[in-house]
C-alpha positions in Angstrom: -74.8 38.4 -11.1 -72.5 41.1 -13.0 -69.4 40.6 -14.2 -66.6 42.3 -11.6 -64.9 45.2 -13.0 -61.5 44.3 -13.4 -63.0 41.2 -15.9 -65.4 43.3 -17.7 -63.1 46.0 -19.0 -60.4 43.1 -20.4 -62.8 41.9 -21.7 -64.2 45.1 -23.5 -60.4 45.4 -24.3 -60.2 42.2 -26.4 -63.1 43.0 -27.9 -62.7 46.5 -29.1 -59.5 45.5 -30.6 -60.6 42.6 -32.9 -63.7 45.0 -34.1 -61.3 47.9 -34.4 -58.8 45.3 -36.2 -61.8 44.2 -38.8 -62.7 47.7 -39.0 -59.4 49.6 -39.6 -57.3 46.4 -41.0 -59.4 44.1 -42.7 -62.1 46.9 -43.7 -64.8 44.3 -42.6 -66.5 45.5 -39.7 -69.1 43.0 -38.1 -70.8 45.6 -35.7 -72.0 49.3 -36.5 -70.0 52.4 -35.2 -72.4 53.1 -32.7 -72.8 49.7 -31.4 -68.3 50.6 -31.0 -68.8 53.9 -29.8 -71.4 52.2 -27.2 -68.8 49.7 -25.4 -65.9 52.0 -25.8 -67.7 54.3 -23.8 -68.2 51.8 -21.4 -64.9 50.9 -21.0 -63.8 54.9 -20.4 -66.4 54.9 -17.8 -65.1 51.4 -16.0 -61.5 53.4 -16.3 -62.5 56.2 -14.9 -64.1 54.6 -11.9 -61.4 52.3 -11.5 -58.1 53.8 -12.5 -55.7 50.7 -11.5 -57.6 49.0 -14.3 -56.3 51.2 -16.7 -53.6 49.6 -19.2 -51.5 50.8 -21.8 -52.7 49.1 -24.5 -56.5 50.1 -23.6 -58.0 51.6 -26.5 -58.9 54.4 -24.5 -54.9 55.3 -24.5 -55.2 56.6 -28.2 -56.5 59.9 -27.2 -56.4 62.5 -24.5 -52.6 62.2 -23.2 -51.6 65.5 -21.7 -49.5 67.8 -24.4 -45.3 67.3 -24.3 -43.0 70.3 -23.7 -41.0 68.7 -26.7 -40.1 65.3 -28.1 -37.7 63.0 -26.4 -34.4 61.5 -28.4 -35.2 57.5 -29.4 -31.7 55.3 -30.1 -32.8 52.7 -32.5 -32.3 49.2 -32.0 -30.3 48.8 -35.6 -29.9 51.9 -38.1 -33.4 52.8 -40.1 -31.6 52.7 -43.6 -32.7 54.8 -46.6 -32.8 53.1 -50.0 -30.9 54.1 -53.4 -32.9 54.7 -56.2 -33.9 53.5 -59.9 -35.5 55.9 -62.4 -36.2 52.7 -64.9 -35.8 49.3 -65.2 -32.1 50.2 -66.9 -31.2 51.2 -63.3 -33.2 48.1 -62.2 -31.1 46.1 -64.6 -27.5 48.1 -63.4 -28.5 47.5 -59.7 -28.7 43.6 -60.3 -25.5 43.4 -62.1 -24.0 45.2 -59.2 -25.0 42.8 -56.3 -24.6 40.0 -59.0 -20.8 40.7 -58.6 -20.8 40.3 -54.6 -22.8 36.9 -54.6 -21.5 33.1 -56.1 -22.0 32.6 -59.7 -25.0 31.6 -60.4 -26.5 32.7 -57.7 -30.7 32.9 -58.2 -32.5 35.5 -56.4 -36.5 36.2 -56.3 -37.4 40.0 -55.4 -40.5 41.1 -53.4 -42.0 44.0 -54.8 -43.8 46.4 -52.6 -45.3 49.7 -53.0 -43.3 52.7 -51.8 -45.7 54.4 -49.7 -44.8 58.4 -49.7 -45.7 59.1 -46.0 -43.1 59.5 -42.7 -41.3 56.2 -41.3 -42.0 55.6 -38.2 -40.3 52.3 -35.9 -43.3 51.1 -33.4 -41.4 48.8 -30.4 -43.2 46.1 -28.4 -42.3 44.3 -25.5 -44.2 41.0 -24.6 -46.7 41.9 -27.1 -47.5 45.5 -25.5 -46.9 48.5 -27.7 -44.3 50.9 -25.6 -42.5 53.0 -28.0 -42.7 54.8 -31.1 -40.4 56.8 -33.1 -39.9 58.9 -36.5 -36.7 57.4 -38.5 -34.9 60.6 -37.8 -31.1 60.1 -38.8 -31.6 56.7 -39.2 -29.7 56.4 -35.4 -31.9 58.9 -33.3 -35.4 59.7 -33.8 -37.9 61.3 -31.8 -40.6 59.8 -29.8 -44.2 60.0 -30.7 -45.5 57.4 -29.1 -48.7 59.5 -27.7 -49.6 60.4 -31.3 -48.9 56.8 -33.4 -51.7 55.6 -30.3 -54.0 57.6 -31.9 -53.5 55.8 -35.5 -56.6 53.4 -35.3 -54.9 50.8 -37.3 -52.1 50.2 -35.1 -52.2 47.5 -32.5 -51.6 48.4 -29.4 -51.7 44.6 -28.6 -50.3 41.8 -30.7 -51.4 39.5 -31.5 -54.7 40.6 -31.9 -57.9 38.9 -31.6 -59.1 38.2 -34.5 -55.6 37.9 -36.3 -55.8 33.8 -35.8 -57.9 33.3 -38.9 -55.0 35.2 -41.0 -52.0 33.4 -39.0 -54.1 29.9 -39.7 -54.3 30.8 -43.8 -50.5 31.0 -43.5 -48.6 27.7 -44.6 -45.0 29.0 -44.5 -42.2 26.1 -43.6 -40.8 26.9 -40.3 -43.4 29.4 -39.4 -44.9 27.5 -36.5 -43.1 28.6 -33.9 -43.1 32.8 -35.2 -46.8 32.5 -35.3 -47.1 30.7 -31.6 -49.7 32.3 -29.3 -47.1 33.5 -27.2 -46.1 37.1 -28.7 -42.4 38.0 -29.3 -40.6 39.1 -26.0 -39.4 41.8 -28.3 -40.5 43.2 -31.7 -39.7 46.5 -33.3 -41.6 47.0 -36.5 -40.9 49.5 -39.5 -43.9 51.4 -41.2 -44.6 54.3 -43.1 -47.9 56.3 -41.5 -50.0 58.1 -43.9 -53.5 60.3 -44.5 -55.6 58.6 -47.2 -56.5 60.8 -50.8 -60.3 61.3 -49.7 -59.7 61.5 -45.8 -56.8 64.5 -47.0 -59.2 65.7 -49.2 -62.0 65.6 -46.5 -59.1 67.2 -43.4 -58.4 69.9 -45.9 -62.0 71.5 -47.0 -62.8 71.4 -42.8 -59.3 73.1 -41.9 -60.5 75.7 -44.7 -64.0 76.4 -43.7 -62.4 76.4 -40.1 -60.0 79.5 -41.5 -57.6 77.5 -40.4 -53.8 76.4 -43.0 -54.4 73.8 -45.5 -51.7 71.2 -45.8 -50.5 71.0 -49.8 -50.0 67.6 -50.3 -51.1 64.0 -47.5 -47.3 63.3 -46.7 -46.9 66.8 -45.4 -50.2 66.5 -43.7 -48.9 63.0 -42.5 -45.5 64.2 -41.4 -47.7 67.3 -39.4 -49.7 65.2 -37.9 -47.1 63.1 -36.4 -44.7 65.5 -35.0 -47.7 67.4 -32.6 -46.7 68.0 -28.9 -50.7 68.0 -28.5 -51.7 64.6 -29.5 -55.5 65.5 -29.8 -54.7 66.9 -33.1 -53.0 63.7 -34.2 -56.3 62.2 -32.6 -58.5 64.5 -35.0 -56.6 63.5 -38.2 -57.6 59.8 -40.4 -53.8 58.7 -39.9 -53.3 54.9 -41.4 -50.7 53.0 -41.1 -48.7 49.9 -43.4 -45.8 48.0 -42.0 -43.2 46.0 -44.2 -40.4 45.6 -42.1 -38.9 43.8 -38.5 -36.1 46.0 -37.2 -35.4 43.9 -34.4 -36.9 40.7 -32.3 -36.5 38.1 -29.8 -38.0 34.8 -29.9 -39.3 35.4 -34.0 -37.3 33.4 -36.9 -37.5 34.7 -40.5 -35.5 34.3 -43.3 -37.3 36.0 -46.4 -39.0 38.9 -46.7 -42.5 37.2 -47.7 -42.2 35.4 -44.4 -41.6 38.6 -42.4 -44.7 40.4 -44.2 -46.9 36.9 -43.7 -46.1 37.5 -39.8 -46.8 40.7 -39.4 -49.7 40.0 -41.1 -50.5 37.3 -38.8 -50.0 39.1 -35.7 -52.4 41.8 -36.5 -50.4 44.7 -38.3 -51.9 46.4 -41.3 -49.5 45.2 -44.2 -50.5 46.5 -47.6 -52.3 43.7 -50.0 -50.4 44.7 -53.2 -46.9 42.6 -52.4 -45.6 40.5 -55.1 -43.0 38.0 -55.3 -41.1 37.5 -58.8 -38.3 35.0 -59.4 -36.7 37.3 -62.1 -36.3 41.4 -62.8 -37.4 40.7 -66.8 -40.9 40.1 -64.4 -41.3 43.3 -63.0 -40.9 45.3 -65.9 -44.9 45.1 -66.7 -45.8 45.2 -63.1 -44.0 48.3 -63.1 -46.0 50.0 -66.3 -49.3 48.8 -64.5 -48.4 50.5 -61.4 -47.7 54.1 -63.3 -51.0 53.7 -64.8 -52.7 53.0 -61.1 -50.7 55.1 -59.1 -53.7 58.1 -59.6 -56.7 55.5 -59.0 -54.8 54.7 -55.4 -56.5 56.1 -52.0 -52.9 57.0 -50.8 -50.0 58.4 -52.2 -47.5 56.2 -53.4 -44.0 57.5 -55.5 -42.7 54.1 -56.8 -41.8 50.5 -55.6 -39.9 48.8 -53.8 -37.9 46.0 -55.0 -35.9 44.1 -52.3 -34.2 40.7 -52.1 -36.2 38.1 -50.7 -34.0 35.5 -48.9 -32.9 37.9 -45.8 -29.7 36.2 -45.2 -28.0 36.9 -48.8 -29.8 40.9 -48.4 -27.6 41.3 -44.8 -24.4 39.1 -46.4 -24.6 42.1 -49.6 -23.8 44.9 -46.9 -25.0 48.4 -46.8 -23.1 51.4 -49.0 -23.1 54.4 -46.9 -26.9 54.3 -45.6 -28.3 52.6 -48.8 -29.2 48.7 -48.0 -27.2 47.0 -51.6 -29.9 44.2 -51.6 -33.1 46.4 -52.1 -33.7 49.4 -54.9 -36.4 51.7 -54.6 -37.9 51.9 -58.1 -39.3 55.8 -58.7 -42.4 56.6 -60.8 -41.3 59.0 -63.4 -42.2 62.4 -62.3 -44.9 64.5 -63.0 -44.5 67.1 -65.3 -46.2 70.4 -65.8 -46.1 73.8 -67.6 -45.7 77.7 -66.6 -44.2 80.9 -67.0 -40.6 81.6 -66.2 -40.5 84.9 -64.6 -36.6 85.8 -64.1 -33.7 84.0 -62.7 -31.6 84.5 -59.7 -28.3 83.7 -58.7 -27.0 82.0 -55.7 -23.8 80.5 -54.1 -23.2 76.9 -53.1 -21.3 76.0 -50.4 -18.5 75.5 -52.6 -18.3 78.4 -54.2 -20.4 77.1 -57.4 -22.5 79.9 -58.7 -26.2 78.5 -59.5 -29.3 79.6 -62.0 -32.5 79.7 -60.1 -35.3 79.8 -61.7 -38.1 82.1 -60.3 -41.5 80.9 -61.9 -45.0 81.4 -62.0 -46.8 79.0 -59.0 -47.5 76.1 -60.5 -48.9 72.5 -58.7 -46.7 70.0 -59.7 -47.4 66.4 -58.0 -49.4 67.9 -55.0 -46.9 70.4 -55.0 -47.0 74.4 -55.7 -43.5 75.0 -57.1 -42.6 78.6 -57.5 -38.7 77.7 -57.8 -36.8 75.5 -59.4 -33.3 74.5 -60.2 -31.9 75.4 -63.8 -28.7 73.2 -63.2 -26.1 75.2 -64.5 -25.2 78.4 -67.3 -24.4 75.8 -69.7 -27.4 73.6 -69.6 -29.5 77.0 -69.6 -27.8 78.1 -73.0 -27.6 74.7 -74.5 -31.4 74.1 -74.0 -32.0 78.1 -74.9 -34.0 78.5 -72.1 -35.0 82.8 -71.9 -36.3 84.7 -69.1 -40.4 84.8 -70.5 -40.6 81.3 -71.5 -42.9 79.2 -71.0 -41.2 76.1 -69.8 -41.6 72.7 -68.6 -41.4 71.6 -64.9 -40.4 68.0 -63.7 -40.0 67.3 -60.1 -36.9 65.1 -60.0 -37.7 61.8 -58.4 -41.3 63.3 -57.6 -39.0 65.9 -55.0 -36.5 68.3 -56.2 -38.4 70.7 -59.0 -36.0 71.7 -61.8 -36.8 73.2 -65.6 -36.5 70.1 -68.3 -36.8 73.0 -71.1 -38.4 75.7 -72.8 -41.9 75.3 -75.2 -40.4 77.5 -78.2 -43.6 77.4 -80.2 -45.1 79.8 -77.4 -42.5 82.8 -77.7 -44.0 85.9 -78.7 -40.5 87.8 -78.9 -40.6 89.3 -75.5 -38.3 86.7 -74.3 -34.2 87.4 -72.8 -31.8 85.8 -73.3 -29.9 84.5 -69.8 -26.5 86.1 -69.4 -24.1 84.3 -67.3 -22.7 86.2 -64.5 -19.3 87.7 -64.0 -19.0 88.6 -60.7 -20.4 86.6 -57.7 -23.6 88.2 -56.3 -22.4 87.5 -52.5 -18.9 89.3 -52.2 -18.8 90.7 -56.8 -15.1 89.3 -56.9 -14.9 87.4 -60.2 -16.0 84.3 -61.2 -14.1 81.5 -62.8 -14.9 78.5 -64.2 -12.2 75.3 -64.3 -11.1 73.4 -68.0 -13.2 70.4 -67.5 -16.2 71.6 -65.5 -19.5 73.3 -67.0 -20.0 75.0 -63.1 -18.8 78.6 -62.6 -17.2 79.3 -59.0 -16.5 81.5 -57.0 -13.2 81.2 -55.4 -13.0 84.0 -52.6 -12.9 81.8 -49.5 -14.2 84.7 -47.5 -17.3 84.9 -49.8 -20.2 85.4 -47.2 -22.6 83.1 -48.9 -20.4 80.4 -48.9 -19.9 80.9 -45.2 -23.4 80.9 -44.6 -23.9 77.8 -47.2 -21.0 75.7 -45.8 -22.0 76.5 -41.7 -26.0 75.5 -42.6 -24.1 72.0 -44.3 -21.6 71.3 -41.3 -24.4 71.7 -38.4 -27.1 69.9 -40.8 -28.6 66.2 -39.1 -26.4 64.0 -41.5 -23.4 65.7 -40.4 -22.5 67.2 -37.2 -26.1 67.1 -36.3 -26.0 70.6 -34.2 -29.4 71.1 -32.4 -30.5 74.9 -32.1 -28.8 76.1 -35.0 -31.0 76.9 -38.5 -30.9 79.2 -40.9 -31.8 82.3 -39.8 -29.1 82.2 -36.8 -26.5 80.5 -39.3 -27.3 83.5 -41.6 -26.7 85.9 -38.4 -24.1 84.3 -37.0 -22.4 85.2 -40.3 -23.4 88.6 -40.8 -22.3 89.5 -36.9 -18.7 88.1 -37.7 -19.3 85.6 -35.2 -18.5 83.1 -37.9 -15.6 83.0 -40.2 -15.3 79.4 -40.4 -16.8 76.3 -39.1 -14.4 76.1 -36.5 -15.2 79.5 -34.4 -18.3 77.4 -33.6 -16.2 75.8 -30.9 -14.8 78.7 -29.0 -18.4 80.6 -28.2 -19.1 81.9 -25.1 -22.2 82.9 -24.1 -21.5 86.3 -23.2 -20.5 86.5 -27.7 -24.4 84.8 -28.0 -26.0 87.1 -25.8 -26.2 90.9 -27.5 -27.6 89.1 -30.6 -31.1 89.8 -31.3 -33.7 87.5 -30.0 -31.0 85.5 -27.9 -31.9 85.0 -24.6 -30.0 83.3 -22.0 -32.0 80.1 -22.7 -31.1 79.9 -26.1 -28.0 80.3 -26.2 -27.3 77.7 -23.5 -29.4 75.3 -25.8 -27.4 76.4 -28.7 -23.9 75.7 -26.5 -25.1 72.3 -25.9 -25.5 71.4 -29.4 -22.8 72.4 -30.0 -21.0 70.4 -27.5 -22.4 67.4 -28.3 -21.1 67.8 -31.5 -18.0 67.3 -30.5 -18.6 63.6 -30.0 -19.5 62.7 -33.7 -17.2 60.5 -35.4 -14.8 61.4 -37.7 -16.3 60.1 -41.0 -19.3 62.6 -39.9 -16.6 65.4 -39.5 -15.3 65.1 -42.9 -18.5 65.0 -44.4 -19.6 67.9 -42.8 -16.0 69.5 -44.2 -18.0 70.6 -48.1 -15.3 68.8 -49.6 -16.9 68.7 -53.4 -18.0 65.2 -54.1 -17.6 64.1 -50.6 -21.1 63.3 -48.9 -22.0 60.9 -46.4 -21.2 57.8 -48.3 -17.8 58.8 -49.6 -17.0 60.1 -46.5 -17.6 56.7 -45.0 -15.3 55.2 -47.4 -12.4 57.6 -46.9 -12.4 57.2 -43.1 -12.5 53.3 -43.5 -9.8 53.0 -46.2 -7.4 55.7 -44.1 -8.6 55.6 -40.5 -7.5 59.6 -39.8 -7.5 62.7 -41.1 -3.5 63.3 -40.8 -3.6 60.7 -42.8 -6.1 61.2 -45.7 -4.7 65.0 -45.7 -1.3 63.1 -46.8 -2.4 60.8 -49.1 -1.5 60.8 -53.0 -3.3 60.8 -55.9 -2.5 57.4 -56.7 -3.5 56.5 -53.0 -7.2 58.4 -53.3 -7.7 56.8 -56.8 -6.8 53.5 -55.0 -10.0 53.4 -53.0 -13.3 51.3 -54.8 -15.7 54.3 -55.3 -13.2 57.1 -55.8 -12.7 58.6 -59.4 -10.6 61.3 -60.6 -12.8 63.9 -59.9 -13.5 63.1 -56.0 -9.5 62.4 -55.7 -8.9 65.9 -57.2 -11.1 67.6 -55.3 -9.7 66.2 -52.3 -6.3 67.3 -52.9 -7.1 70.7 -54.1 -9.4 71.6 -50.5 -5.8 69.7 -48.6 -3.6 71.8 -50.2 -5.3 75.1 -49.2 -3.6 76.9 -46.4 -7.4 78.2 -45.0 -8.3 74.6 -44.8 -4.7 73.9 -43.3 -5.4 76.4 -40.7 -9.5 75.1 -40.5 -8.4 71.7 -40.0 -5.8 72.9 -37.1 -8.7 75.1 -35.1 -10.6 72.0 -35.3 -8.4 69.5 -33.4 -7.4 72.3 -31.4 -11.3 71.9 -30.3 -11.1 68.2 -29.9 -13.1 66.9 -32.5 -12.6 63.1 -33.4 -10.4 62.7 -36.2 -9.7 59.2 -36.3 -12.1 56.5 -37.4 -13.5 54.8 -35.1 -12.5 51.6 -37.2 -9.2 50.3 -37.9 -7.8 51.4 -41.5 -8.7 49.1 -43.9 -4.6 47.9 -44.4 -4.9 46.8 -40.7 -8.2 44.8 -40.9 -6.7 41.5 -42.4 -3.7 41.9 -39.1 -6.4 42.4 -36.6 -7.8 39.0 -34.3 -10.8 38.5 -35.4 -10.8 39.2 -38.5 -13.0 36.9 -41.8 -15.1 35.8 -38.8 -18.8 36.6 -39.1 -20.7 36.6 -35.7 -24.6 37.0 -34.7 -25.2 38.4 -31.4 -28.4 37.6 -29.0 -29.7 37.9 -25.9 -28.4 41.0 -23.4 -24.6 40.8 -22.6 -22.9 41.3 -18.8 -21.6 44.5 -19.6 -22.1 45.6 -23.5 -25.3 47.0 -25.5 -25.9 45.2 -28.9 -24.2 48.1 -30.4 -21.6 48.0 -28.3 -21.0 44.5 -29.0 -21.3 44.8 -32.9 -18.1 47.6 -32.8 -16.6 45.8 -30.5 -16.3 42.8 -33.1 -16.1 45.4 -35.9 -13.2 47.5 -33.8 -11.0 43.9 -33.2 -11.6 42.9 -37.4 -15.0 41.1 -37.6 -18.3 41.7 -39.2 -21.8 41.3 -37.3 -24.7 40.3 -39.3 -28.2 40.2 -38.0 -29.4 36.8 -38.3 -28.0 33.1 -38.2 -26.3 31.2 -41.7 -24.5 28.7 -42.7 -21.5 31.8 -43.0 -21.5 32.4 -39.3 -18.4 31.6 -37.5 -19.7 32.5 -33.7 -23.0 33.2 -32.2 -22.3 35.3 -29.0 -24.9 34.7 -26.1 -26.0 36.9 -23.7 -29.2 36.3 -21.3 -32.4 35.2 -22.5 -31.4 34.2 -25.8 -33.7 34.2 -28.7 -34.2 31.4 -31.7 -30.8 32.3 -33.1 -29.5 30.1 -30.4 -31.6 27.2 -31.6 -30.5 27.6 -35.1 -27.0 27.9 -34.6 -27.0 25.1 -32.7 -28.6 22.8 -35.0 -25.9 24.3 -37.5 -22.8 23.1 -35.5 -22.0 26.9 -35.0 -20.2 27.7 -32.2 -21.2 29.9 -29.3 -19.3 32.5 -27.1 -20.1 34.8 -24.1 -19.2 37.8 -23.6 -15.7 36.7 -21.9 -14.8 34.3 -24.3 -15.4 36.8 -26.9 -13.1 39.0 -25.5 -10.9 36.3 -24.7 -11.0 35.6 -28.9 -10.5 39.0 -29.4 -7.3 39.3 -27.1 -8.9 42.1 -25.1 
């Protein structure tokens, strides 16, 4: 008798996934391809027949999803943080002592050591052990869903755990790992990784996209990136994506506490985690892993740019905090960049969105770390005629940190004679009114707030994705909205109509609706995003952060004194004076005015930092789980943060309150047999006096 339908294709399901899970995971495939390729088409033919069998983690669901008019916005669970970086272990070293402060004397740390993969993050959500979502980082808030195209990465699960994985989850002998590596799969789980394209299955991609006539891509992590971010995900289906996950971004029903545990898990449950992790138990340790990795890195199959070092014991990395969107207790430790040599053909001249006027360097196309360079950065006049670098050189090119390219120095022995000498500029090349340059500065500026570069420069910064994040609005319209007059300042952004949008060339009504809408949104970022955006010098995202925290508004950071900005930990003279000096103009009197006159937040969204000790909850730590009556986790964690308290993400000794919503997760169990306390959502705000 044959086996009904609805049994034989969950069947061929389990089974296609533990061969594809030796195959693309464990790279040791018991069964041919075409013994694969034989029950796979099976299964499409069972689906097709029979469509309510179909299921979304079927491995027929990695290919042939109808193309997407565009991408739709994903809020991330917690923020998808960046990492700071170390060019040597003497930044290694610094970044220890740093954290070393914030921590107990004596405190003893190991470090997990991972490779930093150079490929696009992506955050891959599953919901009773189904995959359902997946996202690119974007801002490290908002990314964009590609779930159709990470379904076609062959070494993602689309299931977990996955057959097959017990073997792995029964090698693992981790204390208190029982219950994480249970049967049942997490109610929720929503897993970092970095997607990539192998060397050879680039290298293979590449000479068929050229004998195709079709665009090469110049380096895997473009190609990667590319791939990814298709509204047609057949072509992400035609591309050898791979995949390598390292982190948990969020779960229910999973208890960690080091970052070997959370590998060993993800590991367990099926996920393709990368087999060179190391644990060391001191930084003196890494030193000659690090020296063996820069003599691997070329002998790899993918493309890594460094390592990652991070703090093993998870509740110490959340109790050292984050600095702007840098986790303090992991370091990303960079390779040292690749270096080559070419011809420097002139230099050019352009204008900062500060006014500072900057030697570009215009070179002969050169390949530098899967790269072609044909610019590169010559830093400033100063460093051009201390090094003596001449127009006709051959020169040096680094990539700094394996990204931006800039000219480490000329190779003198080549000169023939033809060579110039650089001149420094007198007048600026945008608007020719003079240049100046300040006592204790090597930059030369230009001062002219009306300069149009600058406009341009400063409009590209304020609208950019870190900033005001305003959607529709690149650099060929910032450039036009500039050269129309439309834009004199950041701030005439706000009082657009459509009829001022719709003589421009190439604006139809369609995009210039879209273009309002960004812009309207916009409105609605907070204020430490605002200032940021501002092109104060020496303000970015992380002193920005620090400013709004320490004064809570902009009426009052415009007011406050030297003394007051020099006050705040990670402001030094420099930042203070610059601060001061972009206050005390009357354009950016008059900016700042337009700007609340458009309703943009100006206050911080947290209390100033004099008010924090006054405020009810404040020294309290809390850990929130489960879903509350009538707040989202984030929600919750500012509503904590707004009353004085900090939120960490997972249960210690240091916790004060664990706040319970429904269907609480393990944290409830462990604070529990800690003697923590535990609040709803109404005591909470009963705690908090709201």
């Amino acid at each position: 008798m044959s086996e009904p339908a609805p049994e034989r294709a969950a069947r061929l399901r389990r089974e296609l996934a533990y061969h594809a899970h030796r195959y693309f995971v464990l790279d040791a495939p018991v069964i041919s391809d075409a013994e694969y390729d034989v029950m796979l088409a099976e299964l499409r033919a069972l689906e097709e027949a029979h469509p309510e069998l179909v299921t979304p983690d079927s491995p027929t669901r990695r290919v042939g999803a109808e193309p997407a008019d565009r991408f739709e916005k994903v809020v991330h669970p917690a923020p998808i943080l960046s990492l700071s970086n170390c060019f040597g272990m003497d930044d290694v070293r610094a970044w220890r002592e740093r954290i070393g402060r914030l921590l107990p004397p004596g405190t003893e740390l190991e470090y997990v050591v991972e490779p930093k993969f150079d490929g696009l993050s992506v955050v891959l959500r599953y919901e009773d052990g189904v995959f359902v979502q997946g996202a690119t980082r974007g801002n490290g808030e908002i990314g964009e869903d590609i779930t159709v195209n990470l379904r076609t990465i062959r070494s993602l699960p689309l299931r977990i755990p996955v057959d097959g994985s017990a073997a792995t989850q029964r090698q693992l002998s981790l204390p208190g790992m029982e219950e994480a590596l249970a049967d049942v799969p997490p109610p929720l789980l929503v897993v970092r990784g970095e997607a990539h394209l192998t060397n050879s299955g680039f290298r293979e991609m590449n000479a068929r996209l050229a004998e195709a006539g079709e665009r090469v891509f110049a380096n895997p992590r473009n190609a990667a990136a590319g791939s990814l971010r298709q509204l047609d995900p057949t072509i992400a289906a035609s591309r050898p994506l791979a995949l390598f996950c390292y982190d948990i971004v969020a779960s229910e029903g999973v208890t960690v506490r080091t970052q070997m545990e959370v590998l060993a898990l993800l590991k367990g449950l099926g996920f393709p985690v990368s087999p060179d992790i190391v644990l060391f138990s001191s930084i003196e340790e890494i030193e000659p892993y690090y020296q063996k990795w820069i003599a691997l890195r070329d002998e790899l199959d993918y493309e890594i740019d460094g390592l990652v070092i991070k703090v093993n014991d998870l509740a110490i990395r959340d109790a050292l905090g984050v600095v702007g969107k840098d986790p303090r207790g992991a370091t990303a430790l960079k390779f040292p960049a690749q270096e080559r040599t070419t011809r420097l053909l002139r230099v050019e001249t352009n204008v900062g969105r500060t006014g500072t006027i900057n030697p570009l360097a215009v070179l002969e196309p050169v390949e530098v770390g899967g790269v072609v360079v044909k610019q590169a950065t010559l830093h400033n006049y100063e460093d051009v005629a201390r090094k003596d670098i001449r127009v006709g050189d051959a020169v040096i090119v680094k990539r700094a940190g394996d990204v931006i390219p800039y000219v480490v120095g000329p190779v003198a022995e080549l000169r023939d004679g033809s060579e110039r000498v650089i001149e420094r500029p007198r007048s600026c090349p945008s608007c020719g009114e003079p240049v100046h340059q300040r006592e204790d500065e090597v930059a030369l500026f230009c001062v002219n707030a009306a300069c149009p570069a600058q406009r341009v420069r400063l409009l590209e910064h304020f609208v950019s994705r870190d900033m005001m994040d305003v959607e529709n609005l690149g650099t060929r319209t910032a450039e036009l909205l500039v050269e129309r007059g439309l834009v004199e300042d950041v701030a005439d952004l706000y009082f657009f109509t459509a009829d001022d949008l719709l003589p421009l060339e190439g604006f139809q009504r369609k995009k210039v609706e879209n273009l309002l809408a960004g812009i309207e949104a916009s409105r609605e970022r907070p204020f430490a995003r605002l200032l940021a955006g501002l092109g104060i010098r020496g303000v970015g995202v992380a002193v920005a952060e620090l400013l709004a925290t320490h004064f809570g508004s902009l009426e009052a950071l415009a007011g406050a004194s030297r003394e007051a900005l020099e006050a705040v930990e990670g402001i030094g003279p420099h930042t203070a004076t610059a601060v001061l000096e972009w206050f005390s103009s009357p354009h950016n009197q008059a900016l700042i005015a337009r700007l609340r006159q458009a309703g943009l937040e100006m206050v911080a969204e947290r209390p100033a930092r004099e008010a924090v000790n006054e405020l009810p909850l404040s020294g309290r730590t809390f850990v929130i789980t489960g879903t509350l009556p009538t707040l989202s986790r984030n929600e919750a964690k500012a509503f904590v943060e707004r009353h004085g308290g900090r939120v960490t993400g997972s249960v210690s000794g240091n916790t004060d309150y664990l706040v319970v919503g429904e269907n609480p997760g393990s944290k409830l169990a462990q604070a529990v047999e800690l003697g923590i306390p535990t609040l709803d959502e109404t005591a909470l705000r009963a705690l908090a006096g709201a």
